[in-house]
VEXMIDO-65700 format. One line per 2 residues: their letters; for each residue x, y, z of C-alpha. Coordinates in pm, 1 decimal. Layout:
a = X:Y:Z ~ ...
This chain:
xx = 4075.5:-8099.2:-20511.0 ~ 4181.4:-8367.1:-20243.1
xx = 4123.9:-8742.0:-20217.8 ~ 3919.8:-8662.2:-19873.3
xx = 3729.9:-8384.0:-20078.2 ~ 3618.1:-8654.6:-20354.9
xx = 3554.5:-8904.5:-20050.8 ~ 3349.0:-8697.9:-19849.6
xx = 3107.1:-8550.0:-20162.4 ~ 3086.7:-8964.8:-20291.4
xx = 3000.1:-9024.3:-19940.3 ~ 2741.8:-8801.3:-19869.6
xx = 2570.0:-8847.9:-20207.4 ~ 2561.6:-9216.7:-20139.7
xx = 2428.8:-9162.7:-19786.3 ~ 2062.0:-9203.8:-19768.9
xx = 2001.3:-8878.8:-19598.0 ~ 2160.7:-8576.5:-19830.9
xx = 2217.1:-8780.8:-20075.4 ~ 2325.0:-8516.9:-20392.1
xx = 2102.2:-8267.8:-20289.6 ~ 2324.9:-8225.1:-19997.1
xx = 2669.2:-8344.1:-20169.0 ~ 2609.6:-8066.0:-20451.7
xx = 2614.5:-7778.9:-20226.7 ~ 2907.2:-7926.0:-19957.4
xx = 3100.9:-7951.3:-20257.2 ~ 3047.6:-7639.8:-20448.9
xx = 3013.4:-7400.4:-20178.8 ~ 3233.9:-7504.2:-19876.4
xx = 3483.8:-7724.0:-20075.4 ~ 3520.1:-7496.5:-20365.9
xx = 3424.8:-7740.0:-20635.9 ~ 3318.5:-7628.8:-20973.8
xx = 2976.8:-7699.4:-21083.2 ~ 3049.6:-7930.7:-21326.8
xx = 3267.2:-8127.0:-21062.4 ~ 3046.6:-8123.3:-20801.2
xx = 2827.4:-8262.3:-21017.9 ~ 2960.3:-8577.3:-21184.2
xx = 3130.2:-8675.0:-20802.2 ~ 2798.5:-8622.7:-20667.6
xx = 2595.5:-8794.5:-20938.6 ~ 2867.7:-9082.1:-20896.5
xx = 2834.9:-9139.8:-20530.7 ~ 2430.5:-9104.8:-20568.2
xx = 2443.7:-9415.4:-20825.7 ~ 2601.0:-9642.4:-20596.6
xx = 2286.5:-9693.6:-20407.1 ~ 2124.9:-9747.8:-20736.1
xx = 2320.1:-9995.9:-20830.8 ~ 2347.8:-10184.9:-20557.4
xx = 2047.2:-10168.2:-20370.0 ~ 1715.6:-10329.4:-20595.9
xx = 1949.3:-10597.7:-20599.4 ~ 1962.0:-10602.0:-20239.6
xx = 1603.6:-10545.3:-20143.5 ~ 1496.9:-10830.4:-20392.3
xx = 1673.8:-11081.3:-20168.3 ~ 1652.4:-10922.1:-19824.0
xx = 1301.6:-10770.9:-19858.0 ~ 1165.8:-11149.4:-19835.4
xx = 1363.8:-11194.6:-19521.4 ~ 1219.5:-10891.9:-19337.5
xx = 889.4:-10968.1:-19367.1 ~ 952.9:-11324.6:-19182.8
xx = 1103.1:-11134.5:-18882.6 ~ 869.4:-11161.3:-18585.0
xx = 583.1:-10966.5:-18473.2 ~ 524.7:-10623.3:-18453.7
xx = 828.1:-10598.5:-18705.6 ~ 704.5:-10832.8:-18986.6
xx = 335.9:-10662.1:-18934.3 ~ 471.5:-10281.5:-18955.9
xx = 691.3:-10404.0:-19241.8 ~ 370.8:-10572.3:-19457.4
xx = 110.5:-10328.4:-19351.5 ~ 367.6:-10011.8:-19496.3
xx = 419.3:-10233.7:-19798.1 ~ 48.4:-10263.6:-19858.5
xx = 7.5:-9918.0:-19857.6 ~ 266.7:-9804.4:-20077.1
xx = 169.1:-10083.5:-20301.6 ~ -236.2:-9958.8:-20271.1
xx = -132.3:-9576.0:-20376.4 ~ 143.3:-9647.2:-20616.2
xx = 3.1:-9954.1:-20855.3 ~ -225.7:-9745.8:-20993.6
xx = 29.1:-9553.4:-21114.3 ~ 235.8:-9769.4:-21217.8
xx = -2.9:-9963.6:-21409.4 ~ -85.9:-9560.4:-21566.6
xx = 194.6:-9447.9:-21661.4 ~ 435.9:-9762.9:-21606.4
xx = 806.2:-9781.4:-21441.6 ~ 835.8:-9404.3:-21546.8
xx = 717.3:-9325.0:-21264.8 ~ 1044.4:-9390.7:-21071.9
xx = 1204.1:-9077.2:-21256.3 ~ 988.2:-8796.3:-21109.4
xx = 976.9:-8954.1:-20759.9 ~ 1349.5:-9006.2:-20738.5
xx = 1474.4:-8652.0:-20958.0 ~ 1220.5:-8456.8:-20706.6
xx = 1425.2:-8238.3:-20437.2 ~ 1240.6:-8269.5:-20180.6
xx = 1205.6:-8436.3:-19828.6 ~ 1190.9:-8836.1:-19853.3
xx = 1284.4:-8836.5:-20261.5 ~ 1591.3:-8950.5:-20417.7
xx = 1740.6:-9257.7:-20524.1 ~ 1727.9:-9454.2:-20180.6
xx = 1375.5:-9389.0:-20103.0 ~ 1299.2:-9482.3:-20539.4
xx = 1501.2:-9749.7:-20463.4 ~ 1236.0:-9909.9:-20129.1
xx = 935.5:-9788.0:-20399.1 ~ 1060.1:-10022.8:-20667.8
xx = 1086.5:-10291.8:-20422.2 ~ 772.8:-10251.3:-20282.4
xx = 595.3:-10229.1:-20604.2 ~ 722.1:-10522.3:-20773.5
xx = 966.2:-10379.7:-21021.1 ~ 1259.2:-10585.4:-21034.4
xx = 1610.5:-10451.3:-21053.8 ~ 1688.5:-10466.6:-21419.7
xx = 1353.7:-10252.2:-21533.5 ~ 1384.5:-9979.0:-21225.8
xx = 1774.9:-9974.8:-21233.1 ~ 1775.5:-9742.0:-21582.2
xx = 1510.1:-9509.2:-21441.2 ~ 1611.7:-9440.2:-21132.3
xx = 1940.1:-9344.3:-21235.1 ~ 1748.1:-9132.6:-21542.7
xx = 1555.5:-8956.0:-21217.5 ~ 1947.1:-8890.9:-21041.1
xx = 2103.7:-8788.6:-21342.2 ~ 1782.6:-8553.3:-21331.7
xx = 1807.2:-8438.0:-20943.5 ~ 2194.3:-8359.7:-21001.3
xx = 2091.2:-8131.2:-21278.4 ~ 1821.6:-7968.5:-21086.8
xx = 2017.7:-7948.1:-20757.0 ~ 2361.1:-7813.1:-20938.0
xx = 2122.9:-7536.5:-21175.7 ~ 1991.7:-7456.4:-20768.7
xx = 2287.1:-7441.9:-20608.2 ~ 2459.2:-7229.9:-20889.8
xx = 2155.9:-6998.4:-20913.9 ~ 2218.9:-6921.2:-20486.5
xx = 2586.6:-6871.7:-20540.6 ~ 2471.3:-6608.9:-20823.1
xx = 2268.3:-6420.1:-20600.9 ~ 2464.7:-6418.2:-20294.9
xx = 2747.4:-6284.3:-20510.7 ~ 2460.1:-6012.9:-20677.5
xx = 2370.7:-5925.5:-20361.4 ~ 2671.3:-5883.6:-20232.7
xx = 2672.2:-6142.9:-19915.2 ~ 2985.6:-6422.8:-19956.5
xx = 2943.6:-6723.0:-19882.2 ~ 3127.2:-6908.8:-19604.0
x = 3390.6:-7127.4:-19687.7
């Protein structure tokens, strides 16, 4: 394992599009990382965002919704919206909700998109910080268990993998 390796799987984990579910697989599969490897530099990189960015948004969100029209009117009719379909929610079920939306592999989940919903609904830093990074500890289980599970089969089956 190379510095550039570790560098390149903390990047693309912190990136907002990848994020671990991409850095999992790059690692294991093309760099040769064990899961368990793959996993904690993944889940590291994917934190970074997490910590740093509620923090961020709480400060800067303000700003963007004095920038000048159409911006400031895109920016406040999109937070209206999230804020109409995920208050009730959150006023269900409570900050909680943040682990499910960001541990979810799927298109436009993960920590950076959790991190714009507890912006948008209110949640300030120090509550949403410990549950999204519950919901990425989550997603790097769920992506590594994936990722092993393909290397499995393509090894069952017979078919290698590139590397």
């Amino acid at each position: 394992m190379h510095a550039v390796d570790l560098v390149s799987v903390i990047g693309i984990a912190a990136a907002p599009i990848g994020e671990l579910r991409a850095a999992i697989p790059f690692a294991i599969v093309k760099l040769g990382f064990s899961w368990y490897e793959a996993m904690l530099w993944a889940l590291l990189g994917n934190m970074l965002p997490v910590l740093i960015l509620p923090w961020i948004l709480d400060r800067v969100g303000l700003v963007m919704l004095r920038l000048p029209q159409p911006i400031r009117g895109f920016l406040a009719w999109r937070l209206e919206r999230i804020r109409a379909s995920g208050r009730p929610r959150v006023e269900k079920y409570g900050r909680i909700v943040l682990v499910p939306f960001v541990a979810a592999p799927l298109p436009f989940t993960g920590a950076w998109t959790g991190c714009l919903a507890a912006w948008a609904l209110d949640i300030k830093p120090k509550r949403s910080i410990p549950y999204l990074a519950l919901g990425v500890l989550v997603a790097s289980v769920i992506v590594t268990l994936l990722t092993e599970l393909g290397v499995s089969l393509s090894l069952f089956s017979g078919s290698e993998l590139v590397h």
